[in-house]
C-alpha positions in Angstrom: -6.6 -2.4 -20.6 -4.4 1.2 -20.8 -1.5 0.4 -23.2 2.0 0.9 -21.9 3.7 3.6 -22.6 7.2 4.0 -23.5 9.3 6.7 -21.2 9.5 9.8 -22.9 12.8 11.9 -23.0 11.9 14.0 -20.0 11.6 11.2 -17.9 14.8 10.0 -19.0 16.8 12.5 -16.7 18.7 11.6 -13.2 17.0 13.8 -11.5 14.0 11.5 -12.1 16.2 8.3 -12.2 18.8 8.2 -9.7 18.6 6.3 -6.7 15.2 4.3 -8.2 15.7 0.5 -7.9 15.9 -1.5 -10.9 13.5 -3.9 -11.0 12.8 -6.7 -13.7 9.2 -8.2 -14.3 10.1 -10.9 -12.0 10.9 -8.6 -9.0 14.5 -9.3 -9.0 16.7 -6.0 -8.0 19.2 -5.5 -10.3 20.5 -2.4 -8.2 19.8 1.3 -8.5 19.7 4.2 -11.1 23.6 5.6 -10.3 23.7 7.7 -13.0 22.6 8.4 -16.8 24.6 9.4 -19.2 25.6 8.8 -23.5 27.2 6.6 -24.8 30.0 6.7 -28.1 26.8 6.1 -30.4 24.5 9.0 -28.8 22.3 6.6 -27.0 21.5 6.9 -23.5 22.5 4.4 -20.6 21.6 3.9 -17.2 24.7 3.7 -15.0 24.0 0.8 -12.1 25.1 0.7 -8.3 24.8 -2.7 -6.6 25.2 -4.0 -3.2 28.5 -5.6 -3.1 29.2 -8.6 -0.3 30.7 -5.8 1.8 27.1 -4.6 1.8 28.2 -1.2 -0.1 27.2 0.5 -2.8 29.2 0.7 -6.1 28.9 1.9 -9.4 30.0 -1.3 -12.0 31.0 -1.4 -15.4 27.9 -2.7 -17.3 25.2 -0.7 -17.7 21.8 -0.6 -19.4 20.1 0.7 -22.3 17.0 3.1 -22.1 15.4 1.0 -24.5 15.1 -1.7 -22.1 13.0 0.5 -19.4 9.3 -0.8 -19.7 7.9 1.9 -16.9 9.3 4.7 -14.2 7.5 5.0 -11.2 8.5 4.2 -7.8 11.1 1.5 -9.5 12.7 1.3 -12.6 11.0 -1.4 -14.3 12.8 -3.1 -16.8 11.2 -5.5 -20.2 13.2 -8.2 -19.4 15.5 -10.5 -17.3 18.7 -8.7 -16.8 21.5 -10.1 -14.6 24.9 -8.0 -13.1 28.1 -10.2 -12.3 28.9 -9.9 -8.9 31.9 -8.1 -7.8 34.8 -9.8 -6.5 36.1 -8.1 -3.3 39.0 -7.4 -4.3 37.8 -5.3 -7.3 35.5 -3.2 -4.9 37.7 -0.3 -4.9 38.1 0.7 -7.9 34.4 1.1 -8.8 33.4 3.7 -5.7 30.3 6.6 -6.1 31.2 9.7 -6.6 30.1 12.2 -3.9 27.6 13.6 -6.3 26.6 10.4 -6.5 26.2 9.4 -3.0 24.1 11.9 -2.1 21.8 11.0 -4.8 20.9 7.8 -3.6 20.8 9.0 0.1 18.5 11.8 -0.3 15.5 10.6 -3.1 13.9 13.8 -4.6 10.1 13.8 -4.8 9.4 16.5 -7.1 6.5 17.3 -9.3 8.8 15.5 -12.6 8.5 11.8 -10.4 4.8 12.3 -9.8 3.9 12.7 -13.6 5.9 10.1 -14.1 3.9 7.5 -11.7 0.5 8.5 -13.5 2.1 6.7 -16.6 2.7 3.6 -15.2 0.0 0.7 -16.2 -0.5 -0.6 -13.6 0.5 1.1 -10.0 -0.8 -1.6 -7.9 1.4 -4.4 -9.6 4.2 -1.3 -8.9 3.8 -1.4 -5.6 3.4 -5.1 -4.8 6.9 -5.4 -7.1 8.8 -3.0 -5.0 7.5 -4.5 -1.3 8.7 -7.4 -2.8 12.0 -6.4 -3.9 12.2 -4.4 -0.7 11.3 -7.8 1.4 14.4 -9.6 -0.5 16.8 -6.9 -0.1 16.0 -7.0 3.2 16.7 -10.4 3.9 19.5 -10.8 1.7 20.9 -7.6 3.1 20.7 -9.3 6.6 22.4 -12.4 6.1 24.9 -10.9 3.8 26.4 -8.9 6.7 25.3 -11.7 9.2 28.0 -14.0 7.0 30.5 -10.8 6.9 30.4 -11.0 10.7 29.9 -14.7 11.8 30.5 -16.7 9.1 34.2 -17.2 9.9 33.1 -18.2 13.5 31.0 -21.0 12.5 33.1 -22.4 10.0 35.9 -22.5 12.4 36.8 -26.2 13.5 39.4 -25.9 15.6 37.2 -25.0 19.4 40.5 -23.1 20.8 40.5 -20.5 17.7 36.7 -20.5 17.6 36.6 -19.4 21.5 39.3 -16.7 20.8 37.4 -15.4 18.1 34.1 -15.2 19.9 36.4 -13.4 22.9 37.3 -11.0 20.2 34.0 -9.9 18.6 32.2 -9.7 22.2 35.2 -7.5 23.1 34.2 -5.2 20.5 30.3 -5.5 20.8 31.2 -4.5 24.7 33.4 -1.5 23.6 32.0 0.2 20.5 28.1 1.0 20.5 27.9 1.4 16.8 28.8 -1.5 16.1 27.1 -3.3 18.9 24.0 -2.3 18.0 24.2 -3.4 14.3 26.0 -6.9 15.7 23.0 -7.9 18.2 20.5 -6.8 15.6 21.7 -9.3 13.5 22.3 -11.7 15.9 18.3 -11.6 17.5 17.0 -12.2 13.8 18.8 -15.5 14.1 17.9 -16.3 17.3 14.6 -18.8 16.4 14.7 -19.4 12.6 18.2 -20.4 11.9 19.9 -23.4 11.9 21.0 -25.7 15.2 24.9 -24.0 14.5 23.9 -20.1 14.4 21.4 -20.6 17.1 24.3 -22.1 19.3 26.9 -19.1 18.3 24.4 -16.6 18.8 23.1 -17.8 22.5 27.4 -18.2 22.9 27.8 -14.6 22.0 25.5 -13.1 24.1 25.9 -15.7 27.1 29.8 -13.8 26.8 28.1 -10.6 26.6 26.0 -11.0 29.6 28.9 -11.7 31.5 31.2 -8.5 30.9 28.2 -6.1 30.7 24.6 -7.6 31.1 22.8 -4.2 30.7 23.4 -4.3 26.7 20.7 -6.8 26.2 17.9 -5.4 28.3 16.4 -3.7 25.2 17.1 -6.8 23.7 15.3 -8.9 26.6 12.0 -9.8 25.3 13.6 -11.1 22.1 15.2 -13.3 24.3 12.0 -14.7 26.2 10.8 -15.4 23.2 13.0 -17.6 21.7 13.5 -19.5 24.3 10.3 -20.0 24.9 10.1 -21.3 20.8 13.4 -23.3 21.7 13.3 -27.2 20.8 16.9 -28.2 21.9 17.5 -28.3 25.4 21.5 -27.4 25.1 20.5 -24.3 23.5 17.2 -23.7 25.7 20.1 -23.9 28.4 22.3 -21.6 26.9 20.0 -18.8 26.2 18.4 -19.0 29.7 21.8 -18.8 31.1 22.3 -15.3 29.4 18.6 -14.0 30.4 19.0 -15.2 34.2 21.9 -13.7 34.7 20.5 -10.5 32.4 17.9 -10.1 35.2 19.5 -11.1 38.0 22.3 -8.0 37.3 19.5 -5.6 35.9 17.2 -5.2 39.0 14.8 -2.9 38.9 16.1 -1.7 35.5 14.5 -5.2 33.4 11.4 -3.0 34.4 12.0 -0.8 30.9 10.6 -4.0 29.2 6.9 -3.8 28.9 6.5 -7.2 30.4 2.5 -6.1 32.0 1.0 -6.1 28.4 3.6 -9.4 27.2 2.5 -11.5 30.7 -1.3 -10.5 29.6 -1.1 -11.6 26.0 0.6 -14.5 26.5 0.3 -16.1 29.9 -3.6 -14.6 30.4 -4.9 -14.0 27.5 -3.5 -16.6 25.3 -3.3 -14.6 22.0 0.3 -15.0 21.5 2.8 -18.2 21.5 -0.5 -20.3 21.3 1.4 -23.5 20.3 3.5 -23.2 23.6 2.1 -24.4 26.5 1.7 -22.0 29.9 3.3 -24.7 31.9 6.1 -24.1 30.1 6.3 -20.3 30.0 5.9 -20.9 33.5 8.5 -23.1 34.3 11.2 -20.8 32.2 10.1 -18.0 34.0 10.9 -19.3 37.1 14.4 -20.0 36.0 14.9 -16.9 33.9 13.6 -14.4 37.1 14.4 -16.8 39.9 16.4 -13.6 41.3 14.5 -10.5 39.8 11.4 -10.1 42.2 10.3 -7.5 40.6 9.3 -9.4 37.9 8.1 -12.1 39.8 5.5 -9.4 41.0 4.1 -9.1 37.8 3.9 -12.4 37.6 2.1 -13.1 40.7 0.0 -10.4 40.4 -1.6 -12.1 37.2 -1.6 -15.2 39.1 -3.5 -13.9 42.7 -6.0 -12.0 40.4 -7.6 -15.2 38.3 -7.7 -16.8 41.9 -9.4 -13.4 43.7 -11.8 -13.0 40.4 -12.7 -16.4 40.5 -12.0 -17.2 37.2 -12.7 -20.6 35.3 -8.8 -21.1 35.2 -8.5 -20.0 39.1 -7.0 -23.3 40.0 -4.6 -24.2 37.3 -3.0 -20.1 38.4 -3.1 -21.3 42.2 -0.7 -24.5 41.1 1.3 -22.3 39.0 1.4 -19.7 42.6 2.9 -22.8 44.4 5.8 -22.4 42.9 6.6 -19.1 44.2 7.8 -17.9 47.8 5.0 -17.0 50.9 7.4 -13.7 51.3 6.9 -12.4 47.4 2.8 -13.8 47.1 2.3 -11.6 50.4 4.1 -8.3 48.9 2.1 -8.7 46.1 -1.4 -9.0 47.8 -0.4 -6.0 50.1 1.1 -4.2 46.9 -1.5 -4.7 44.3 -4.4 -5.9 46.4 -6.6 -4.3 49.0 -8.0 -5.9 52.3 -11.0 -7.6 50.8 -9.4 -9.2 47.8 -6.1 -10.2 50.8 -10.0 -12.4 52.4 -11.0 -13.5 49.2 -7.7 -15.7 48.4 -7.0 -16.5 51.9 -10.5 -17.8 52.2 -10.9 -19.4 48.9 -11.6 -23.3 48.4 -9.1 -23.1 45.7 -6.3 -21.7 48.2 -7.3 -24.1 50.7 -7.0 -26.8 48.5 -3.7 -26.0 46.6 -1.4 -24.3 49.6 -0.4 -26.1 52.7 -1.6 -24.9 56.1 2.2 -23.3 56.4 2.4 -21.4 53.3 -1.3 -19.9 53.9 0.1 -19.1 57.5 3.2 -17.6 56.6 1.6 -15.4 54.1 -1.2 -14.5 56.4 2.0 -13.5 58.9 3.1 -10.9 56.8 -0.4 -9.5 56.1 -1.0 -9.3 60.0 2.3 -7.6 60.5 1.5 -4.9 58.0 -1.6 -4.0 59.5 -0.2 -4.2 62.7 2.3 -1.0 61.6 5.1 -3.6 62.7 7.9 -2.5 61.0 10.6 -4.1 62.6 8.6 -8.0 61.6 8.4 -6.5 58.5 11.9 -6.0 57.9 13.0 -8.9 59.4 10.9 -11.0 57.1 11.3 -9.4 54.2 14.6 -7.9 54.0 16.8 -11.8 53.8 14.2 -12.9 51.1 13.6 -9.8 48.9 16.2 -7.1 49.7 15.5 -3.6 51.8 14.0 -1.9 48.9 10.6 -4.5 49.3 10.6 -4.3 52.6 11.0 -0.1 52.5 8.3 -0.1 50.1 6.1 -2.3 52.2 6.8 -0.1 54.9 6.3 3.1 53.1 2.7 2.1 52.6 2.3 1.1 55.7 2.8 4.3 57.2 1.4 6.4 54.7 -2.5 4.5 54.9 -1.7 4.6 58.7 -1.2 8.6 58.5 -4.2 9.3 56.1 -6.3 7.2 58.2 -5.4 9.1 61.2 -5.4 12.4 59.4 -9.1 12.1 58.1 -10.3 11.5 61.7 -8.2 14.4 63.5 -6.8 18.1 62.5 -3.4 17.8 64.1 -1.6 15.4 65.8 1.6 15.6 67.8 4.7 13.6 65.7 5.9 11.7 68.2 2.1 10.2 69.2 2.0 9.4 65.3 5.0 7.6 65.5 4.1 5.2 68.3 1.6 3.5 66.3 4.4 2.2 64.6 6.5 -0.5 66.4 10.4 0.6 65.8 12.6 3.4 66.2 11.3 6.3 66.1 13.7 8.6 63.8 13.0 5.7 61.1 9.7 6.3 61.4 10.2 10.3 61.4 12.4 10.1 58.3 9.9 7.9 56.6 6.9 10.4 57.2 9.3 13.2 56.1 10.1 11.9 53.1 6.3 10.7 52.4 5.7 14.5 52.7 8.6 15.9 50.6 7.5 13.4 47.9 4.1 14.6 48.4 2.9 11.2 48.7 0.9 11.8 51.9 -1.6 15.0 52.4 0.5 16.2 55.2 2.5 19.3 56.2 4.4 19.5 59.4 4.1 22.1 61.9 5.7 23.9 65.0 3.8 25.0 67.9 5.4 25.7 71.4 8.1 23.9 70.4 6.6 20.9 69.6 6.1 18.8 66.1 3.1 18.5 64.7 1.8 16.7 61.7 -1.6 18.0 59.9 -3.5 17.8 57.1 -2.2 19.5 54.4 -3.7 22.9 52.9 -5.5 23.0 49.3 
């Protein structure tokens, strides 16, 4: 075993020193090098900044010996047990860092002085595991320190009239000042699952308020949300959280789309390797609450759903019960969106559909399947449009006439406009605009031409 070294002057600068945690065998921070300097007898003294309850930095009075530093590495690691007094608030100001100081312990120097000193320490693993330790713990004390700063007074409120006025206030200024509302709901998501019944409740409060003056702060925030109230075991809390992420997709749209929810719906609706302990009848009953307005969600979801059935997969008929629960209108989008012709035969035709869907819900979906290759476009919308909104129904119809125009294309060489748009059953400069903006878009191999007066569509050039 190497002997341990005592540090030797040189390391015993600040450029070496300051801004290193101070660390004690156990792995309890003391705080961090702010400074060395002497003292009245000659002997050399570490100068300490802590993390106050105001979750700052300050420079207090004690301070520590040299003598006391066992090794310098990546920490300060001290002989023995030393403790600081905490600072009472209202003695915060008088103990600020310097400038100098500050910038110290912002920018850390790695120079060629720190990495002589780490080949002296005795043992660099045990360094390491001490200071992802004290790292972890700072962390977590650094969170609910300035979760209390912010909440604490909220909670411990009894009177329900000045509770509600606070909570006004501090949504007020999550809504109107994105500094701090990013710092605010990072807080509040760590508290979201493993706190107590009381922070849970405030936290689902707060953003419940936040999702009514602007929903669109907590879409980054959204899978966060799924999860815990997936992990939820009260049902007033399970309600209030759902309330916040239905009405969270519901306002977002097509904009709850910047959440990855393809690879979260695989892993933990599919493929099981998340959330194991939570059942899928469950995630699925949530879900329909949580998107019972945001179809494009529901797509994904459906789409995950209609491909176990089509593949013929050993869970097949336990997806086809959970598929019941969802509109004709939105399982026939999804077929025609995701799906081609064969796979549309394959669940149509399947035992398992015929078994789980009534006669009416396989008609109705084989309705809008019919209509679509039909090129009726006026069905379409009429179906579609009440149910889904005109941006379904325009992308239904999109694809409808761009397969109908490359089919047509890969069989002719040109092909008056208005014949083209006869296939089609409505209006004609609908259907014009459509293929126009199919070919600005470059979406079909098309190019429009003019001969004798006429408009012609033909395939485009290479």
């Amino acid at each position: 075993m190497i002997r341990s070294k005592t540090p030797k002057d040189e390391e015993i600068s600040e450029e070496n020193l300051i801004g290193k945690s101070i660390v004690d065998p156990s792995g309890h921070i003391i705080g961090k090098c702010a400074g060395v300097f002497e003292d009245e007898k000659k002997k050399l003294r570490l100068k300490i900044a802590i993390k106050t309850e105001l979750e700052s930095d300050f420079v207090v009075e004690e301070t520590i010996p040299v003598q006391l530093i066992k090794n310098i590495g990546e920490v300060i690691l001290l002989k023995r047990a030393y403790e600081i007094q905490p600072i009472a608030i209202e003695d915060i100001v008088t103990f600020e860092l310097s400038d100098e100081v500050v910038d110290s312990l912002v920018f850390e120097k790695l120079d060629e002085t720190k990495e002589a000193a780490l080949e002296d320490i005795q043992n660099v693993s045990e360094m390491k595991e001490i200071s992802e330790k004290v790292e972890k713990k700072d962390k977590t004390k650094s969170q609910t320190v300035q979760f209390n700063e912010l909440f604490q007074a909220i909670l411990e409120e009894e009177d329900s009239q000045i509770r509600n006025v606070r909570i006004v206030e501090i949504v007020k200024k999550i809504t109107e000042n994105k500094r701090f509302m990013k710092k605010a709901i990072a807080l509040l998501i760590t508290n979201m699952t493993e706190a107590d019944l009381n922070t849970r409740t405030l936290t689902a409060t707060i953003f419940n308020h936040i999702s009514e003056k602007d929903p669109h702060i907590l879409i980054p925030y959204f899978r966060e949300g799924l999860e815990s109230v997936y992990n939820e075991p009260s049902k007033d809390i399970e309600q209030l959280i759902t309330s916040y992420l239905t009405r969270t997709a519901t306002n977002a749209n097509s904009s709850i789309l910047k959440v990855n929810f393809q690879s979260f719906f695989d892993k933990l609706v599919i493929k099981r390797k998340i959330y194991k302990n939570i059942t899928r009848n469950r995630i699925h009953n949530l879900n329909l609450k949580v998107f019972v307005n945001n179809f494009y969600v529901q797509d994904i979801l459906i789409y995950y759903y209609l491909k176990r059935i089509i593949e013929k997969k050993e869970d097949a008929e336990e997806f086809a019960n959970l598929l019941k629960d969802y509109n004709a209108i939105i399982i026939a989008y999804s077929l025609i969106n995701a799906f081609d012709q064969t796979d549309w035969k394959i669940f149509l035709d399947s035992p398992i559909s015929g078994k789980t869907f009534e006669k009416p819900f396989i008609e109705s979906i084989k309705k809008i399947l019919e209509q679509f290759n039909d090129g009726n476009i006026k069905e379409i919308s009429d179906t579609v449009d009440p149910k889904l909104g005109y941006q379904f129904s325009n992308h239904l119809i999109q694809k409808m006439v761009k397969l109908k125009i490359n089919d047509v294309l890969a069989q002719v060489s040109i092909l008056p406009l208005d014949l083209l748009s006869s296939f089609f059953n409505d209006d004609d400069n609908r259907i014009i605009q459509i293929i126009f903006e199919l070919i600005n878009k470059q979406e079909i191999k098309a190019q429009i031409q003019f001969i004798d007066g006429k408009t012609f569509i033909a395939p485009r050039d290479k």
